[in-house]
C-alpha positions, 0 to 999 in steps of 0.5 A: 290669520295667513301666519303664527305672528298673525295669529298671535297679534288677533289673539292678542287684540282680542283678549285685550279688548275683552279685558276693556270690556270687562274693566268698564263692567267691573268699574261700573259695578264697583262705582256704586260701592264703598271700599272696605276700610283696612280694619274690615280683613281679617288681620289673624295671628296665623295670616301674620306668621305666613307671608306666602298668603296673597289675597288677589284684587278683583279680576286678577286671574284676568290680569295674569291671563292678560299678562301672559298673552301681552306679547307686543306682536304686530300684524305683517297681513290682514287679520280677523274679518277681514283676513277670513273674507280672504281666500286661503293661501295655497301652502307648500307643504302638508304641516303648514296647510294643518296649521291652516286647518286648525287656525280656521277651526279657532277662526270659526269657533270665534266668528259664532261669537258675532251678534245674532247667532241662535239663542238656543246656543250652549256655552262650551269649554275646553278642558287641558286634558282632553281637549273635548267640547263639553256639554254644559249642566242645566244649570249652566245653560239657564246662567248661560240664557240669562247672560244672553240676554244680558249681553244683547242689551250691552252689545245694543248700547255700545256698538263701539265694542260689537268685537268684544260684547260677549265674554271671550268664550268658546261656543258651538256651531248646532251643525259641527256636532261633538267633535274633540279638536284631536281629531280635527287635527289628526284628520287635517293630517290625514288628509294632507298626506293623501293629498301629497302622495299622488304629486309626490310619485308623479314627479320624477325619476325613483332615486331622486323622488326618494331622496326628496321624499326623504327631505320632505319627510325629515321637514314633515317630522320638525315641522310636526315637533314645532307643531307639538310645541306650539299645541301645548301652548295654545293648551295652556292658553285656553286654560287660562282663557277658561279661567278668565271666562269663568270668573267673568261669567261668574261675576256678570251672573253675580251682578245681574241676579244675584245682587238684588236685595242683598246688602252691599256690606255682604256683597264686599265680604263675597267679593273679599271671599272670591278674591281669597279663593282665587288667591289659594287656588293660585297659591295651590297651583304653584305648590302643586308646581313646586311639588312636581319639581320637587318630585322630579329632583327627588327622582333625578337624586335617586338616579344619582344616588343609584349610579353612585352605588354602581360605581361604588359597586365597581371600585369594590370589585375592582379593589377586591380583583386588585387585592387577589392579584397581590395575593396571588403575587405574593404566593408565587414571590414566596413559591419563588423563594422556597424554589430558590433556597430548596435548589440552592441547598435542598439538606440546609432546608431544615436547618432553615426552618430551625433557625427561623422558629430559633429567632422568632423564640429569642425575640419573644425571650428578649422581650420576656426579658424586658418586661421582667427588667422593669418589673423587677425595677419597679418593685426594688423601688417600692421596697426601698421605699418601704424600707425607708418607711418601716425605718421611720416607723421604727425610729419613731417608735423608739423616740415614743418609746423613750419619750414614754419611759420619761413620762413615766419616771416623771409621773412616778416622781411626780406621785411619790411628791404628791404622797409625801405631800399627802402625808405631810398634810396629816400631821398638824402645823405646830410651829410657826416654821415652815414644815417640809409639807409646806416645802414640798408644795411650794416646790410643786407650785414653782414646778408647774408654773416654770415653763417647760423646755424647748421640745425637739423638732422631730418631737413638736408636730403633734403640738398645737403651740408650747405653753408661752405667755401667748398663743399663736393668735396673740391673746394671752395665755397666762396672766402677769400678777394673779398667781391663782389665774396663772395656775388656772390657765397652766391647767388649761393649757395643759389640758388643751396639750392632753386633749391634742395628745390623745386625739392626734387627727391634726395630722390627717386634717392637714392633709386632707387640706392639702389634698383639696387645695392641690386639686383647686390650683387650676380651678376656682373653689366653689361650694360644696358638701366636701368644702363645708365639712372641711371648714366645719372641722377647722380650716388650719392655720396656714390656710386660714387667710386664702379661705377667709378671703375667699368666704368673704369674697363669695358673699360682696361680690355683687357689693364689690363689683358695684363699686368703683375702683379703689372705693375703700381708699376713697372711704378712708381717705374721706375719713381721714380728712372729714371726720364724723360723729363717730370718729369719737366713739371709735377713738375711745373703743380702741384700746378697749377692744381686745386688751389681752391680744399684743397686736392691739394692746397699746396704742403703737400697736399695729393692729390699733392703726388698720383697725381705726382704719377700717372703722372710719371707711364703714362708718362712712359707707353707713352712715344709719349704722356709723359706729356700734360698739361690738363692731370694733371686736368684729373688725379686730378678729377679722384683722387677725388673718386679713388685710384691712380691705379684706376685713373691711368687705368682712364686716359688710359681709357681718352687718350688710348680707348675715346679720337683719337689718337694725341689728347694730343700730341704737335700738339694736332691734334685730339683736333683741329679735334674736335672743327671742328666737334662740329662746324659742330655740332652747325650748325646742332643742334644750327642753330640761335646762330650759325649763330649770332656767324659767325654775329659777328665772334666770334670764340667760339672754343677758349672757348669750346677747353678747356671744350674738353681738360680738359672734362668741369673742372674748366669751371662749378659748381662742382656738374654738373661737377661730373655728366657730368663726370659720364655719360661721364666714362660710355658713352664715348667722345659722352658725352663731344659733348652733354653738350658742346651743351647743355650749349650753348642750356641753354643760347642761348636766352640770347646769342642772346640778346648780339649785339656785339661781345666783349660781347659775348666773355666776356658772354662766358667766365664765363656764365657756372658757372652761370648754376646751374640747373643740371636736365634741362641741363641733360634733353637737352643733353639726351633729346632735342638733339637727335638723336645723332649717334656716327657714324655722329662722327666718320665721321665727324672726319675722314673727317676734320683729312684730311683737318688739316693734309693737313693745318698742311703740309702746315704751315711746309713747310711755317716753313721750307722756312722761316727758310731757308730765315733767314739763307740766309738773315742777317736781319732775323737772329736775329729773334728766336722763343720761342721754339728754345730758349728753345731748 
């Protein structure tokens, strides 16, 4: 090629019609196989989580090859044959006649690719490193005879295709010898600059020769950086061309000798492999790529790093040179000042020194001063509060003190009545007229039953209410006719006040409360060991509303967050406008319910109103359930404290997420199950009064099923009532197995004083209400009878739910058989239960 455009354009036809050539073998190859169906590659997990894997088709090295060399140069002159049968143009210059040099090295190492040359020729490569011809293995030169052979055959039935018969390789001429292309060129550039010596000194004067020679010598060099340029590409050209010839040598072998016998799925799976392999091998040389920029950057950002540290090294000499300049002015500012004042006066200069060391005392001493002043602030306020404290104390002492010296004239006075009553009671009634001991117990009896004066203010804080007809929750304290209950209630009345009297801890509770809910105000209360221990020792009675709502809250709220807006005005009011088979039942239990409290004691009460409110919404929201008797005491204790759909959510809490289900239905089958457990229980917890009970067969279920039905009302005083009720709307049914012990654990020595089993039964019908101590019975329930897992519980409940079930089958099928001897005997007949009249 007579230029570099020219050039390129051969080298571009060239490999273009190699890459006919080898497309028309590869398609005639491939005619003859089945493509692999998608399920035939590997689809693995690791294939699936990388997506830089690439799997080339066949010839891909080729294609890419093919790629890089598509230039779309065109020829300006003759090239191949028949611009090598030309004669070499004359250059210019030395650079142009080396290019020339090694173009016909490239033009005749191509023209021993024509038909006919020695069959004793070696395939050669070059390698990218030292550009040397390389002998081939033995190996190689037996594939390499073999293709020989192969490639006369194909050149000798396509003589179209003469150019491109052999695959685009590099091969040696027997007389050239091993000669690396180096040296090739580095000879052509020898000899090119002992060639242009002589003309150059021969053709004119010395100044002006060495300015052209300085000329040429400054072309010669750019011409040889070009040439540079141009050498490295033509380096990376041959090494893809090598790859090209490889793989194209590698598959013509393949398919001449090595497909002979072998199945065509094994040959697809070679091919598949191959194609892999050329896939990582490219994918490798691209992370090799990626690594060496990645190593360059790597350099360049320590060479940043390092001018960076040089520069912080400058400023910090430059900051330290800067700060010994201020040092160094302020020494000669302050020497200036000394200079000044000693020559203004050189005998006040002590004085000086003095006043300064003078002022810097004073400010130190005002300071001292300041300090002492707030101190001394501080503990004048302490004191005055501490005095103030000391003269409550005193003052309160002093009231205790009168308050004890009347107790105690009063007490006196109270014997001395008592002793001449005694005495009085010696000597026999003789006469029909009343004798002074009569006199003297009648007064007695008029003294206790008169209710006392109003206490002072100052005097009423360790008071949980004054004896009155009603406590604070409203039940009755005194009965109206019976003067023998209204003795009894007097006396426990009074005990209950003796019992506040010598415990005096409502005080510290309060405050306790206080404290807990002063440091919830910014936060939400959440379930805690501290919180639990509060409601188990009794949530007072201010608070008592906020906490059962809150109890309440905790346990529906997956219920009330389901729920529609206003969902317990849609129950009510779909109550109050359709009624059901309940309404009637609820009618008649209203005034039942608690007759003893004023808030349901007649039927313009208010709590008579919201309590048959609440009962028709949850006798619509369940209708399995409707209306139990025991659900109206639930729903009239919760109305105590809480709004009517607060204690409406209170008894879904009760029925729906604490008690088991069937517990208030018609067969009342978890009830039944529980009295079970809590016999089992006893056995446990109470061996010796259990095992006095079965002494004496007395079935203390029959006591105890109410106290579960109901959770203890009507069954103990009120204020042990409410806390038991507190803990039990935070803990759970748990709650109702512990007290129920701990009554029994109160009285059991006095239980098991009783030697028959009538007064038994009688004691245990009303020995609750004669438990007043609330902070004893707390302290056996959460103390005395742990451990107490609720698992045991649920167990022991699941186990016993069998066996009634099994019992409950039984008595149905002994129903259904004696219903079918009635009707088949005429004596029965007449015989119809209850529930069937009412039917």
């Amino acid at each position: 090629a007579a230029t570099h455009q020219d050039m390129t354009y051969w080298l571009q036809e060239l490999q273009q019609k190699r890459w006919e050539y080898c497309n028309n073998l590869d398609a005639a190859k491939r005619g003859s196989r089945t493509s692999p169906t998608p399920s035939d590659f590997s689809k693995g997990l690791v294939a699936k989580d990388n997506p830089d894997l690439s799997i080339l088709s066949q010839n891909a090295s080729a294609e890419r090859a093919r790629n890089i060399l598509a230039m779309q140069t065109s020829p300006t002159d003759l090239v191949g044959e028949q611009a090598a049968s030309q004669p070499a143009p004359v250059q210019a210059s030395a650079i142009n006649f080396s290019l020339k040099q090694w173009s016909t090295e490239i033009k005749n190492s191509m023209s021993s690719l024509r038909k006919g040359n020695n069959e004793n020729r070696r395939s050669v490569f070059y390698t990218t490193e030292e550009w040397e011809l390389l002998d081939p293995t033995p190996k190689d030169l037996e594939d390499s005879m073999a293709l020989d052979e192969k490639r006369k055959h194909l050149a000798e039935g396509s003589k179209g295709l003469t150019s491109s018969a052999f695959p685009f390789d590099f091969g040696r001429i027997p007389h050239k010898a091993r000669r690396p292309l180096k040296d090739m060129i580095g000879s052509s550039k020898n000899r090119n600059s002992s060639d242009s010596s002589p003309t150059e000194w021969c053709s004119g004067n010395g100044n002006k020769l060495v300015s052209e020679l300085q000329l040429k010598y400054q072309s010669q060099q750019e011409e040889l950086e070009k040439l540079k340029k141009d050498l490295l590409s033509q380096k990376e050209l041959v090494r893809l061309l090598q790859q090209t010839v490889r793989s194209s040598q590698y598959d013509k072998y393949f398919a001449s000798h090595l497909c002979e016998g072998v199945p065509k799925d094994t040959l697809e799976l070679l091919h598949q492999k191959d194609d892999q392999i050329l896939g990582l091998n490219n994918q490798l040389e691209k992370l090799n790529l990626e690594k060496d920029s990645l190593q360059q950057e790597v350099k360049n950002l320590k060479c940043k790093v390092g001018e960076l540290n040089e520069r912080l090294g400058m400023l910090m000499e430059t900051i330290q040179a800067k700060d010994e300049v201020i040092m160094k002015l302020s020494r000669q500012l302050s020497e200036c000042e000394d200079s000044t004042s000693s020559q203004s006066g050189a005998v006040n200069s002590p004085t000086a020194t003095c006043t300064n060391k003078e002022l810097q005392e004073l400010d130190r001493l005002k300071d001292s001063l300041q300090g002492y002043k707030t101190q001394n602030k501080f503990l004048n306020k302490e004191i005055l509060e501490l005095s103030a404290l000391r003269r409550n104390a005193e003052a309160r002492e002093r009231e205790w003190q009168a308050k004890y010296t009347s107790l105690e004239a009063k007490l006196c006075q109270i014997e001395s009545k008592y002793l001449i009553l005694l005495q009085e009671m010696k000597t026999p009634v003789c006469s029909e007229e009343q004798s002074r001991g009569r006199e003297v117990m009648t007064q007695l009896l008029e003294d206790a039953l008169k209710a006392e004066p109003s206490e002072q203010p100052e005097q009423a804080f360790f008071k949980p209410h004054l004896i009155s007809e009603y406590d604070i929750y409203g039940f009755q304290t005194v009965p109206e006719d019976d003067e023998e209950e209204k003795l009894v209630a007097k006396s426990r009345a009074l005990d209950l006040r003796s019992l506040s009297l010598s415990e005096n801890r409502e005080i510290s509770a309060g405050v306790k409360w206080e404290n807990y809910l002063a440091s919830t105000m910014n936060r939400e209360m959440m379930c805690s060991v501290e919180l639990k221990n509060l409601i188990r020792s009794g949530i007072p009675h201010e608070h008592r509303s906020k906490m059962w709502k809150w109890c309440v809250n905790l346990h529906v709220k997956k219920f009330k967050d389901s729920a529609v807006p206003g969902y317990f005005q849609t129950l009510l009011q779909k109550a109050l406008e359709k009624p059901n088979p309940a309404s009637k039942q609820i009618e008649l239990d209203l005034l039942r319910t608690l007759p003893n409290n004023k808030h349901y004691s007649s039927p313009t009460s208010e709590g008579i109103q919201k309590l048959r409110n609440v009962l028709l919404a949850f006798s619509w929201r369940n209708p399995d359930i409707g209306y139990c008797q025991g659900l109206n005491r639930l729903v009239a204790i919760a109305l105590l404290y809480l709004e009517q759909e607060d204690a409406f959510w209170c008894l879904v809490t009760i029925v729906e997420v604490f008690m088991p289900r069937d517990y208030y239905t018609k067969t009342l089958l978890g009830s039944q199950v529980d009295q079970r457990v809590f016999k089992d229980l006893m056995s446990e917890k109470l061996p010796r009064l259990h095992a006095h009970f079965e002494q004496y067969k007395v079935d203390y279920t029959l006591i105890t099923f109410n106290w579960f039905l109901v959770v203890f009302v009507d069954s103990v005083v009120s204020d042990i009532l409410f806390k038991i009720w507190d803990s039990f709307l935070y803990e759970g049914p748990k709650v109702i197995f512990r007290f129920a012990l701990a009554l029994f654990k109160y009285k059991e020595e006095e239980i098991l004083k009783l030697q028959d089993s009538m007064s038994i039964f009688k004691y245990l019908r009303y020995f609750t209400r004669t438990i007043l101590d609330a902070r004893k019975l707390t302290a056996i329930a959460f103390g005395d009878l742990n451990p107490f897992p609720l698992r045991q519980i649920r167990n022991r409940r699941t186990y016993h739910l069998e066996k009634v079930r099994l019992e409950l089958t039984e008595l149905e099928a002994i129903r259904e058989d004696f219903l079918r001897e009635r009707e088949t005997c005429v004596e029965k007949r007449d015989l119809i239960s209850d529930d069937e009249e009412d039917s």
